[in-house]
Every structure is written in structure tokens, then in C-alpha cells.
C-alpha positions as CSV (number, residue, x, y, z in Angstrom):
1,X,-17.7,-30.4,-64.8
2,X,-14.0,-31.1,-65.1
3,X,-11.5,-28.3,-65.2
4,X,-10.7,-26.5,-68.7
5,X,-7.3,-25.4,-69.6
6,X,-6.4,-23.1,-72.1
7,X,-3.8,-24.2,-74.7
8,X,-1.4,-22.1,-72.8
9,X,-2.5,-23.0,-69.3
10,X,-1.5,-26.4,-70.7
11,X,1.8,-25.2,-72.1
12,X,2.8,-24.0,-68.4
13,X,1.3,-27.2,-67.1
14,X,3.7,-29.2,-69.4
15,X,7.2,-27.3,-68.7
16,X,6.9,-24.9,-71.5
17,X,8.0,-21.8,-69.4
18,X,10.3,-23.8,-67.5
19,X,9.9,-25.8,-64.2
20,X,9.5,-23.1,-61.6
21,X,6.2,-21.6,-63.4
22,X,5.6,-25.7,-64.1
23,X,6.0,-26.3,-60.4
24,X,3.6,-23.0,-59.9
25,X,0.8,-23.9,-62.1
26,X,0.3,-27.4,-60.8
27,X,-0.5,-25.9,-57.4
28,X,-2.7,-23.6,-59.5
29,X,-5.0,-26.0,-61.2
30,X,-4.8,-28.5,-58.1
31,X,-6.4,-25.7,-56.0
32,X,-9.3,-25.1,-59.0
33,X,-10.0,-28.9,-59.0
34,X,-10.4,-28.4,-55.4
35,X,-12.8,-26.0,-55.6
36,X,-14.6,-27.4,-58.4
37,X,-13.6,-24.4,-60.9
38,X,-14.5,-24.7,-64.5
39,X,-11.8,-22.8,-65.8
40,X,-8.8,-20.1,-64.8
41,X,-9.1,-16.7,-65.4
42,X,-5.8,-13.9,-66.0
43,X,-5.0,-11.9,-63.0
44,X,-3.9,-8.2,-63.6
45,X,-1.9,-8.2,-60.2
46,X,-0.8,-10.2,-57.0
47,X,0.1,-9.3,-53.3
48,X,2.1,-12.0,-52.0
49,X,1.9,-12.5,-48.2
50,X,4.4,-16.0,-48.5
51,X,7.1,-13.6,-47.4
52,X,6.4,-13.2,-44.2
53,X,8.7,-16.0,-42.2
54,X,6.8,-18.4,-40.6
55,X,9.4,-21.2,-40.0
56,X,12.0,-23.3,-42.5
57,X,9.1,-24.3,-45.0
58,X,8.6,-20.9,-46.1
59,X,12.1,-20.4,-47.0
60,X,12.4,-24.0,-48.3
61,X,9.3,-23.5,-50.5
62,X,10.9,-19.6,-51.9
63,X,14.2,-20.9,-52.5
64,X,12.2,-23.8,-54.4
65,X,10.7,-21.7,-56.9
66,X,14.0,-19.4,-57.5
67,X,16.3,-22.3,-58.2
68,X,13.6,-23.8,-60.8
69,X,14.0,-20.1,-62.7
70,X,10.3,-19.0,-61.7
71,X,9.7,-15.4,-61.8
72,X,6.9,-13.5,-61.5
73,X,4.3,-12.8,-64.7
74,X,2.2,-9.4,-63.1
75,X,3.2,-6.8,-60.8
76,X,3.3,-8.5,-57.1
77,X,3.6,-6.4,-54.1
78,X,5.0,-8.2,-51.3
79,X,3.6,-8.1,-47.2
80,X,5.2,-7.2,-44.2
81,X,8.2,-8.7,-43.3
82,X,9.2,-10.7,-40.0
83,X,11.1,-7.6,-39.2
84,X,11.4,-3.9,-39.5
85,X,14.3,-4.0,-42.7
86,X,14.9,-0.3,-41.8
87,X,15.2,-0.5,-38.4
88,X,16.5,-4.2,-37.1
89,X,17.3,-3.1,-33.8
90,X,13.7,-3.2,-33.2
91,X,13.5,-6.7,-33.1
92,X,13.9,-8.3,-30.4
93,X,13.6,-11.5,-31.2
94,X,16.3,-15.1,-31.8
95,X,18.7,-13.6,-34.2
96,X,18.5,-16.7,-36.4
97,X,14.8,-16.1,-37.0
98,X,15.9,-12.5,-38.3
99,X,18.4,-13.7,-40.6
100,X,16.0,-16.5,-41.9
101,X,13.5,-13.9,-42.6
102,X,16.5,-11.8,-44.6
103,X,17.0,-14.2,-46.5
104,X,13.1,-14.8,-47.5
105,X,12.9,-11.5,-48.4
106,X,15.3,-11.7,-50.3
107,X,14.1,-14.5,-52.8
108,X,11.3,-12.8,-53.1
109,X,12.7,-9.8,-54.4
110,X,14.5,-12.1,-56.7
111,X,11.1,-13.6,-57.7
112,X,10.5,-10.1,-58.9
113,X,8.6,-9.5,-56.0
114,X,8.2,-5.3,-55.8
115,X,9.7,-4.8,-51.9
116,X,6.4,-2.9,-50.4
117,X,6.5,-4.4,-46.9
118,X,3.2,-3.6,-46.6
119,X,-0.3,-4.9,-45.3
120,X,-1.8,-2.3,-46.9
121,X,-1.0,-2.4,-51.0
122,X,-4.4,-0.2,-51.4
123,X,-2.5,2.7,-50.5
124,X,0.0,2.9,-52.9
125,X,-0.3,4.4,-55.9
126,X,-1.1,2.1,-58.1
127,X,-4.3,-0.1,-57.0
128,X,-6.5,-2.7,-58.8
129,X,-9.6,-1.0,-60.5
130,X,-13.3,-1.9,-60.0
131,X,-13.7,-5.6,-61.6
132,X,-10.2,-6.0,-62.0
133,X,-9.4,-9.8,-61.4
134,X,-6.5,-9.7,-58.9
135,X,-4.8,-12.7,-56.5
136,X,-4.3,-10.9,-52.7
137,X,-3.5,-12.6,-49.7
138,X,-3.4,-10.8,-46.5
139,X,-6.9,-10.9,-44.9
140,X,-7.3,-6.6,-44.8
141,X,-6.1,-6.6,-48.3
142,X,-8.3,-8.8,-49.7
143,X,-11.6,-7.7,-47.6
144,X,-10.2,-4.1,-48.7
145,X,-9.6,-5.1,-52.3
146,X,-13.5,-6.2,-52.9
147,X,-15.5,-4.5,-50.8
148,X,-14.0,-0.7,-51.0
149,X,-12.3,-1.2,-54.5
150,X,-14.6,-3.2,-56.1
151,X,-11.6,-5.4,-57.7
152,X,-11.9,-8.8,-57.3
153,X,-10.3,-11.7,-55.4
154,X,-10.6,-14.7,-53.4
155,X,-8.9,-15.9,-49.9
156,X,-5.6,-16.2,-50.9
157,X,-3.1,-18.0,-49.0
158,X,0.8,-18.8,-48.5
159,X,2.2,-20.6,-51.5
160,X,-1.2,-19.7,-53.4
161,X,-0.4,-16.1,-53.7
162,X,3.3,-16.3,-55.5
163,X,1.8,-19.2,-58.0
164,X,-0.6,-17.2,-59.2
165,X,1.8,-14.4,-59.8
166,X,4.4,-16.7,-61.3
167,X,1.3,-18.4,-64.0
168,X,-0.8,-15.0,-63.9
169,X,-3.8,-17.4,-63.3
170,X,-6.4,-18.2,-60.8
171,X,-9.2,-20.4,-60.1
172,X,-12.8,-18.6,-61.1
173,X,-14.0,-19.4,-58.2
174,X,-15.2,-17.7,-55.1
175,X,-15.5,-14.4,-54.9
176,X,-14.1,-13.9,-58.4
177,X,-17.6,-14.6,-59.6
178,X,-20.7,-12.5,-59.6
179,X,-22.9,-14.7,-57.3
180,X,-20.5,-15.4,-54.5
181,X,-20.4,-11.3,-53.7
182,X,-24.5,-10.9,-53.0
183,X,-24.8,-10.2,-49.5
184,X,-26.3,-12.9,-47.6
185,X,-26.4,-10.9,-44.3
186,X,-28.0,-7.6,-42.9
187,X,-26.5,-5.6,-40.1
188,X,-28.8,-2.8,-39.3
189,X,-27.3,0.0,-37.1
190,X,-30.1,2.9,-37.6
191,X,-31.0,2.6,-34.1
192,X,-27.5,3.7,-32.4
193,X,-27.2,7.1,-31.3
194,X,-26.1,9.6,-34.0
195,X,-22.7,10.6,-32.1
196,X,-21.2,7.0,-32.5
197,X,-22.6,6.7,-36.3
198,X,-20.4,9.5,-36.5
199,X,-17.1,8.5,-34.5
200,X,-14.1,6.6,-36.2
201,X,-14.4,4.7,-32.9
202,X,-17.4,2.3,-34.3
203,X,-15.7,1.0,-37.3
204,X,-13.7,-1.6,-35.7
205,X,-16.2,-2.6,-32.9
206,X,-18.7,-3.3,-35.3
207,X,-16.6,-5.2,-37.8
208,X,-15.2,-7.3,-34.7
209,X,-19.5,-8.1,-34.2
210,X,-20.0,-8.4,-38.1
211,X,-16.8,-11.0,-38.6
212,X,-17.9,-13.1,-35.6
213,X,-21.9,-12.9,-36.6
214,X,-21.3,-13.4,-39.8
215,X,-18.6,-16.5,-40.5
216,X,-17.9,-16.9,-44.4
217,X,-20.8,-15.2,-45.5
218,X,-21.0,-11.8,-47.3
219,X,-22.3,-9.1,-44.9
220,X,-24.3,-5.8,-45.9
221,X,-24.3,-2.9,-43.0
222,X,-27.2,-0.6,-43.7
223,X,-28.1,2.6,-41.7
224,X,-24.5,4.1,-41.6
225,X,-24.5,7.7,-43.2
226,X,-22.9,7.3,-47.2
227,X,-20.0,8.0,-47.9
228,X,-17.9,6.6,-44.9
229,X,-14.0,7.6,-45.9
230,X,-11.7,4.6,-46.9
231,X,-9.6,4.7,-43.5
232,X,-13.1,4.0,-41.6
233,X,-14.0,0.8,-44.5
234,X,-10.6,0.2,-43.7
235,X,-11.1,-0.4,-40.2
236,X,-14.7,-2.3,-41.0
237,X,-13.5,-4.9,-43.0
238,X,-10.0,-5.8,-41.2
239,X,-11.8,-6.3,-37.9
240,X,-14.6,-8.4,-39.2
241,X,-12.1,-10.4,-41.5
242,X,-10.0,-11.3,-37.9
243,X,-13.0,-12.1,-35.6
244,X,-14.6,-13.9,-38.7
245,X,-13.4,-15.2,-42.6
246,X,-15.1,-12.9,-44.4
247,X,-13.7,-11.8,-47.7
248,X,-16.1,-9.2,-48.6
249,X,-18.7,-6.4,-47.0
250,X,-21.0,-4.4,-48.3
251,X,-22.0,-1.0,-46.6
252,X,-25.2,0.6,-48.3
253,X,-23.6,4.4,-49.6
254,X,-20.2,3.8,-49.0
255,X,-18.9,0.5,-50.8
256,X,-19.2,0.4,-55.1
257,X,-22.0,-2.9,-55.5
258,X,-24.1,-1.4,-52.4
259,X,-25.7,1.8,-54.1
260,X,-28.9,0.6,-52.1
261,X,-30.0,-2.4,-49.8
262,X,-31.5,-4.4,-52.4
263,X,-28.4,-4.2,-55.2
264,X,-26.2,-5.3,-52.5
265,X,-28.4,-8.2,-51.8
266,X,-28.9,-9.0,-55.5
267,X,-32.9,-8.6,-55.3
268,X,-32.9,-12.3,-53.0
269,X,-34.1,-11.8,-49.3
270,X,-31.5,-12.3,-46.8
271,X,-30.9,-15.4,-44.6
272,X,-30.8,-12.9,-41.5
273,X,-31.1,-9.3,-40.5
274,X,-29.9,-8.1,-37.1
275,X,-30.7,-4.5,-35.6
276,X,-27.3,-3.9,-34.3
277,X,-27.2,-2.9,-30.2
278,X,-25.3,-0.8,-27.9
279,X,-25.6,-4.0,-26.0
280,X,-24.0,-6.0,-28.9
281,X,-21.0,-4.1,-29.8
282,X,-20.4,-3.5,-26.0
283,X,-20.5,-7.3,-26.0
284,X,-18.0,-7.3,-28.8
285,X,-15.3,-4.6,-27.8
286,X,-15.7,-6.1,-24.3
287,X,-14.6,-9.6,-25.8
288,X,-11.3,-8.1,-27.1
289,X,-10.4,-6.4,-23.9
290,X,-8.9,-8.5,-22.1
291,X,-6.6,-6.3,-19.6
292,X,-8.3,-5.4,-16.3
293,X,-7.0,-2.5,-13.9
294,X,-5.2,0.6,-15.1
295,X,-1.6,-0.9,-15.5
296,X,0.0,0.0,-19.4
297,X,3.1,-1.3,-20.8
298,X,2.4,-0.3,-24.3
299,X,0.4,1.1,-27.2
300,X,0.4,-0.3,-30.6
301,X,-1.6,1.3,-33.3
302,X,-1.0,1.2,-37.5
303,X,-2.6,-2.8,-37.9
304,X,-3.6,-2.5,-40.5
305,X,-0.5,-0.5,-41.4
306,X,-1.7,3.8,-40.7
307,X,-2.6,5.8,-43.8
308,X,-2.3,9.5,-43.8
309,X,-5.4,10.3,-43.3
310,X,-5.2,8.1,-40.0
311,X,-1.7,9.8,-39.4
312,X,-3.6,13.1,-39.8
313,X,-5.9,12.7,-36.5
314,X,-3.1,11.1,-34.8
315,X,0.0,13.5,-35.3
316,X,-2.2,16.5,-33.8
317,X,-3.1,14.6,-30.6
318,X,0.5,14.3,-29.8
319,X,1.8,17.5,-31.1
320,X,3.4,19.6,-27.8
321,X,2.9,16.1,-25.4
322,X,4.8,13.8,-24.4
323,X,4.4,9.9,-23.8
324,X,5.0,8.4,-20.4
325,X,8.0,7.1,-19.9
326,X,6.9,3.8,-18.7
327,X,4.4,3.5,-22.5
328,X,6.3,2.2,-25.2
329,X,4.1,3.6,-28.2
330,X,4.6,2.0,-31.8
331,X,2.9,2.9,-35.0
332,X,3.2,0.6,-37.9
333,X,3.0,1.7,-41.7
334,X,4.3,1.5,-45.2
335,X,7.4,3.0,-46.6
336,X,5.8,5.1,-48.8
337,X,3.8,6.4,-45.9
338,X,6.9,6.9,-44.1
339,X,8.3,8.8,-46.8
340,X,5.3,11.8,-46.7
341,X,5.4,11.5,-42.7
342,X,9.1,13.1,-43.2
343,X,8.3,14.9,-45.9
344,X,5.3,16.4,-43.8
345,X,7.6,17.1,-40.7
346,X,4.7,14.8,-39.1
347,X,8.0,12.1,-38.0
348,X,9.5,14.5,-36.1
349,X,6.7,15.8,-34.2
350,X,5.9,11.9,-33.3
351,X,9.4,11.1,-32.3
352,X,9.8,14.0,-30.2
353,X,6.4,13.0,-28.6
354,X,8.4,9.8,-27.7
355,X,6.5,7.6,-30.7
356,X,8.4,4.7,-33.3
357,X,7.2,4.3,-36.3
358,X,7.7,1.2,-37.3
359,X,8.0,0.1,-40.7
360,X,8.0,-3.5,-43.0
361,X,6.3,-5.2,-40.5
362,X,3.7,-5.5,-37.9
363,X,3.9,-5.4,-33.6
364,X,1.9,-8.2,-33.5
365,X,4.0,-10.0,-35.8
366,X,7.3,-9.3,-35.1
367,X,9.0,-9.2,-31.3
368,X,9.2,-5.8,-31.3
369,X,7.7,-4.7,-27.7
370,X,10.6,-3.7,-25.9
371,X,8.7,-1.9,-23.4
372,X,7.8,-5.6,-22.0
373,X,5.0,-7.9,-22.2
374,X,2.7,-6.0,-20.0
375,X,-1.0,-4.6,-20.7
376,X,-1.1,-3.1,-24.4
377,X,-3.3,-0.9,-25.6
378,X,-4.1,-0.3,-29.5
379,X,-7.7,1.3,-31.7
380,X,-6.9,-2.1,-33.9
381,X,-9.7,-4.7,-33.4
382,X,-7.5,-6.8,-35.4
383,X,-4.4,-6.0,-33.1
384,X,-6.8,-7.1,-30.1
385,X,-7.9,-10.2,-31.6
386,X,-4.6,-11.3,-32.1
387,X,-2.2,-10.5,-29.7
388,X,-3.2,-12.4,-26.8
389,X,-2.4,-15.3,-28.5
390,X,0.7,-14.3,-30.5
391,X,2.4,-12.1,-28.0
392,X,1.3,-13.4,-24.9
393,X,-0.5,-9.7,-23.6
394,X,-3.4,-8.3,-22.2
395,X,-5.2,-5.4,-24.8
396,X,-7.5,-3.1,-24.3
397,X,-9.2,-1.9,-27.3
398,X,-9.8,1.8,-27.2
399,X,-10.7,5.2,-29.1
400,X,-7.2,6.5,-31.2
401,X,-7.4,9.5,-28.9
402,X,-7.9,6.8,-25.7
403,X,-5.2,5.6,-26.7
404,X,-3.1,9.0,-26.8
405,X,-4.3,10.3,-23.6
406,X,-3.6,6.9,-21.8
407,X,0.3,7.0,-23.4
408,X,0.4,10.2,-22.5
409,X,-1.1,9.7,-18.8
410,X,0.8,6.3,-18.3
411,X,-1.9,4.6,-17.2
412,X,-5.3,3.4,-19.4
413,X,-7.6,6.6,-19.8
414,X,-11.3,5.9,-21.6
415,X,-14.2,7.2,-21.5
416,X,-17.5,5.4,-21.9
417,X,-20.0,8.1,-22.7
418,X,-20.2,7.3,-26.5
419,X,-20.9,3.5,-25.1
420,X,-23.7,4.2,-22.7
421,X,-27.1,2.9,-23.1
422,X,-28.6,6.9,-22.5
């Protein structure tokens, strides 16, 4: 069936609001005729990862839309930056890149972007309600956004992401509709031992196995105690959305469409159920630990970008210690984040420890390992999974305390017990 427009769909489609939300909605309705959508639906809010430099198109296509008058038509938080904005002399990178990524910043914010710089719009104040249609890019943010929200939105992409926002429309497509977010896959983890059902420490090992298990597909993890706090879903669904392309999980308990096994499923029988291993997720924290020996250079936590609850186990592992000299330890957030951590007196205790917080952007984004290119450490099976590749290092995915302890020693501490097979 061909795609519908509204009258005012049309309206924008013909130059009626101008030719930067012209030049937006054509991109709009050629993505729905793409995916064979029926009609657009009105978005209540956007997070715009287009700002985030990634060469001359991405300026080219932002200046674009700001000399054609576009602007944006719902509130739009913006991603991380290239670059910390607070703190440039944390970047280490060519200096052209960093003014390049200035200046795309800047037209966002004069797209009427709102400057977050963060990976991590879910903890701001204001966040999209359950069934709230919404357009996020940023692969955390949009796992986050309909599995531990409930609000709903595809896989949005560069360029995608600010047209929505400019024409307040999307495709009703995907997982914007009721029968794309039934789980198609069970991961049954009843059989682990109690201790590691309980430890922040299995969140991003399994969600590394889930995203590479599961592909595309909509996952349901079953035998995890309910409840599960947002920092642990958190973890979850940024690994498995790295190590896989999944846009949505469901954890029976703990996520809003999984009260039980069989809502999450939608009453149809899965296409697989696997009873999750200590083999398996020692297979899949193994495959994104890719140092060898004891050497560290440095240790990069906060991807996705650290909430306060996650600042909150963190600050008291450091308090009174001090990191090795030869560590270079960096913890990404928000700004709003970073706001409460001086308010709390929680920034000083970490820079006294010898810890930057970074801000804006992302270590695995953005040059900002001064401390070398040697073995990193991080708790971030996202971090792990890209890093190699982006930054050239060696990881070794660890426990946040793991982490800590091998800062603090200068060398990579762990401890396998919770991993052992009895």
C-alpha cells in the first residue's frame, strides 16, 4: 500500500514551511517509502546524534539545513560532541577536526538543538513517557528509550534524526508499532549462581551475549530477580545494542511490556530459548578482552555516559586512594550530571583521587587518552567492543571495582571467583 500523507505532511512536502523543513520532509517520506510505511505518525521529541563530527558531510549537511531556514518543530536534545566543550585541552587530536566539530555544534544549536552533549537524554529531567512516539538516535538511547521507558522509537540514524525533528514526523514503522516489540527470543539465566544474578558485574556481559545471539530481533531475559534498577537495564541494553542491532529488550519484572514471560512474548512461542551459561558469558566477556598480561595505560568508564547512581558506587571506591601515576582514569557524563557531582562534593573527591571527568563527549570517541595508547581497561561492554577498532587499544572488560583497584594498583587486578564454574 502506497504511502499516505496528511494534508499538512503534504504542505511541508510542497515548500509551505519553507525549504529547510521541505528539504527535511523529503528525506522523511523517502525513508517511509523505503520501509513500506503506510503513513507518518507526530513525534513528541527527538535526540539528534548528527552532531557528532564525522567528517565534512556532516557539517556540509548541518550548514544545509540552517541556510534553507529549518529549525526544529519538538524539543531535540543533542549527543555527544567530538570533543569535551568544557574542557578542549583534553583533546588531543588535529586541531582542524576540533574546530570543524565547533562549528557543527554550533548549527545545531542554531537548529534549536537544546546543547545536552549527552548519550544519555534518559537522565535528564524531562524524558519521553510510556507510549510516547519519539525519534532517538544513539544506539543506548534508543534500546534505553523502549525497553526501560516504554516510549517508542525506531533505529534512528544521522540526517534521519534532525528531519524528523525539523517535520515532527516519522515513518510508523518498526518498532513504533505494536507487533515489531513482541520478543522473538528467550534468554534464560535461572541457572547461574545467585551471587552474579545479584552483581552489577552481569549486566553488560550478558547484553554483550544477548546483542551477538540475538541480531535484530527483540530479546526477552527471564530468570533475573524483578525489579533490576535503571543503571543495571542501562548497562543491558547498550552492550547488547554494540555486539548486536537490537533496538529493544525485554526483561521479565523489570522492563514495562514484560510483566511476565508470555506478555512479553505476546502469547506466540518463541523462535529460540537459550539457558544462559557460565560457559557462555565467559565466552562473551572473554571476546571483548582483548589485552593479555598485566600492563595498564588507562581506565575509561561513563559509556554510556555515568548516572548518579553509577557515580554513587564509584565515588566511595576512590575516596582516601589514589590512582597510579602511570593510569590515566577518565569518566565520561552529562553536564547535568556534572553539575550534582560538584554540588555533591563527589568532583572533588575524584580529582583528588587523580580522576577526569570528562564531559560532552565520549573516550572512545574523541582523542582524549593522553595517558598513551597502551592496554585500557573500562566496566563498558560497549567501550570494549569499540575501542579496538576506533582507538587502536587493547581492553580488558572488568568489574567497576576491578577497575578501581587495578588504577589504583597500576597494574590489571581481577578476580574470577564470581566467574568460576563452582
Amino acid at each position: 500500500m502506497p504511502l499516505r500523507l496528511t494534508a499538512e505532511d503534504q504542505q511541508l512536502l510542497d515548500g509551505g514551511s519553507g525549504p529547510g523543513a521541505q528539504m527535511a520532509m523529503r528525506i522523511v517520506v523517502r525513508l517511509a517509502e523505503a520501509l513500506e510505511a503506510e503513513q507518518l505518525l507526530t513525534i513528541s521529541g527527538a535526540h539528534v546524534d548528527s552532531c557528532l563530527y564525522h567528517g565534512p558531510s556532516t557539517l556540509a549537511f548541518a550548514e544545509r539545513l540552517l541556510a534553507l531556514g529549518a529549525s526544529v518543530k519538538v524539543p531535540t536534545t543533542l549527543n555527544v560532541s567530538s570533543l569535551d566543550l568544557l574542557h578542549p585541552d583534553l583533546f588531543t587530536g588535529d586541531p582542524k577536526e576540533a574546530e570543524q566539530s565547533r562549528l557543527l555544534t554550533e548549527c545545531y544549536k542554531g537548529l534549536g538543538g537544546q546543547p545536552t552533549w549527552t548519550c544519555a537524554p534518559y537522565q535528564l529531567d524531562e524524558r519521553p513517557g510510556f507510549g510516547q512516539h519519539v525519534a532517538w538516535a544513539e544506539s543506548n538511547a534508543i534500546v534505553f528509550a523502549n525497553s526501560v521507558l516504554g516510549a517508542r522509537t525506531d533505529r534512528y540514524g544521522d540526517f534521519i534524526d534532525i528531519c524528523a525533528s525539523i517535520t515532527g514526523r516519522a515513518p510508523a514503522a518498526g518498532l513504533h508499532l505494536q507487533e515489531n516489540r513482541r520478543a522473538r527470543r528467550v534468554f534464560d539465566v535461572s541457572g547461574l549462581p545467585s551471587a552474579l544474578l545479584d552483581s552489577d558485574w552481569l549486566f553488560p556481559v550478558l547484553g554483550a551475549l544477548v546483542g551477538a545471539t540475538t541480531g535484530v530481533q527483540v530479546p526477552v531475559v527471564t530468570g533475573v530477580p524483578g525489579g533490576q534498577p535503571e543503571h543495571r537495564l542501562k548497562s543491558l541494553g547498550a552492550a547488547a545494542a554494540s555486539s548486536g542491532g537490537i533496538g529493544m529488550f525485554h526483561m521479565v519484572g523489570s522492563t514495562p511490556e514484560a510483566p511476565t514471560l508470555s506478555e512479553a512474548l505476546g502469547g506466540v512461542d518463541p523462535l529460540s530459548t537459550m539457558q544462559v551459561s557460565l560457559t557462555d558469558l565467559n565466552q562473551a566477556r572473554a571476546s571483548l578482552s582483548t589485552a593479555t598480561g598485566l600492563s595498564l595505560s588507562s581506565v575509561c568508564l561513563g559509556t554510556p555516559h555515568y548516572s548518579l547512581d553509577e557515580f554513587a558506587v564509584l565515588v566511595p571506591l576512590l575516596s582516601g586512594r589514589q590512582v597510579h601515576p602511570s593510569v590515566n582514569f577518565l569518566v565520561s557524563t552529562g553536564r547535568g550530571i556534572y553539575h550534582e557531582l560538584q554540588l555533591r562534593g563527589w568532583l572533588g573527591t575524584l580529582e583528588a583521587a587523580g580522576v577526569t571527568v570528562v564531559v560532552d563527549t565520549c573516550t572512545y570517541l574523541s582523542p582524549a587518552l593522553t595517558g598513551g595508547t597502551g592496554p585500557a581497561m573500562t566496566d563498558s561492554a560497549k567501550w570494549a567492543y569499540y575501542a579496538p577498532s576506533n582507538l587502536g587499544v587493547e581492553v580488558t572488560l572488568a568489574s567497576t571495582a576491578e577497575c578501581v583497584n587495578s588504577a589504583i594498583n597500576g597494574v590489571v587486578t581481577v578476580d574470577e571467583s564470581l566467574w568460576a564454574n563452582g
